[in-house]
C-alpha positions as CSV (number, residue, x, y, z in Angstrom):
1,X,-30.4,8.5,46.1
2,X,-28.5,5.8,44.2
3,X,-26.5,8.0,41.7
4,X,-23.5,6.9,40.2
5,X,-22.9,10.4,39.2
6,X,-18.9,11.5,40.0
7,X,-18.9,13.9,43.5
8,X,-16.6,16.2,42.7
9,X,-13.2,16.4,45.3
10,X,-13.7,19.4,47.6
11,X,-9.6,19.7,48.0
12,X,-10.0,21.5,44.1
13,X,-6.7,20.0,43.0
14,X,-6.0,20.8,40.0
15,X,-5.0,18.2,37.0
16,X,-1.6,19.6,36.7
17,X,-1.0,19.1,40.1
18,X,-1.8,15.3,39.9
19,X,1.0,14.8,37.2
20,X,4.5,13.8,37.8
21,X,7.6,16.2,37.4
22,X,8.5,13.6,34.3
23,X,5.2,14.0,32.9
24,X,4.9,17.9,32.8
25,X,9.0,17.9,31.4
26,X,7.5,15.4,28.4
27,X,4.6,18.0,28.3
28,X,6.9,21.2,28.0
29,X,9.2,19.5,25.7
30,X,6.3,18.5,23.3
31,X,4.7,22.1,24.0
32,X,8.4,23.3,22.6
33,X,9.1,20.8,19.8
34,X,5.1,21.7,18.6
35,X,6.8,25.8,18.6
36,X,9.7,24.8,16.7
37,X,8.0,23.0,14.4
38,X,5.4,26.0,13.8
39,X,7.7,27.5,12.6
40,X,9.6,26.0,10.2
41,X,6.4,24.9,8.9
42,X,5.4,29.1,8.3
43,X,9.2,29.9,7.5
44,X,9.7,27.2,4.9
45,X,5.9,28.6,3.9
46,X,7.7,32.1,3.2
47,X,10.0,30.7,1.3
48,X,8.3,29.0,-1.5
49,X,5.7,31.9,-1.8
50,X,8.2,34.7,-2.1
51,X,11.5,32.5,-3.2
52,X,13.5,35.6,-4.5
53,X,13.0,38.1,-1.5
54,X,14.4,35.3,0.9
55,X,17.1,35.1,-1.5
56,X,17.9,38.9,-1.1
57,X,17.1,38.9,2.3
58,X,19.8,36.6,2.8
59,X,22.5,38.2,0.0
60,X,21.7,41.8,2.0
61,X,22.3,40.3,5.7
62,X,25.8,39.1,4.2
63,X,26.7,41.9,2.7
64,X,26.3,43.9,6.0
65,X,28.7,41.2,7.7
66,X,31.2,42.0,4.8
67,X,31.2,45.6,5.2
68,X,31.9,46.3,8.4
């Protein structure tokens, strides 16, 4: 029959496969800059719900340093 339907490859490659080694280090690096950002986003979050625990959070961590 005359169908312009797409016949799928029978080699099974995958799409990763058919992208460079400069495309999947762009794809990591977005992948980890996307993390990073995550997280600032739920840390900075914390922060303005809960302003004075972070505070003695922090004053608590420094005060270990100083005593020992």
């Amino acid at each position: 029959p005359d169908c312009l339907c797409p016949v799928p490859s029978s080699s099974g490659e995958s799409k990763m496969s058919d992208m460079g080694l400069e495309q999947r280090a762009a794809l990591v690096l977005v992948l980890v800059l996307v993390l990073v950002l995550a997280l600032l986003i739920v840390r900075c979050f914390r922060i303005l719900l809960d302003p004075f625990r972070s505070w003695t959070d922090h004053m608590e961590h420094s005060l270990d340093y100083r005593v020992s």
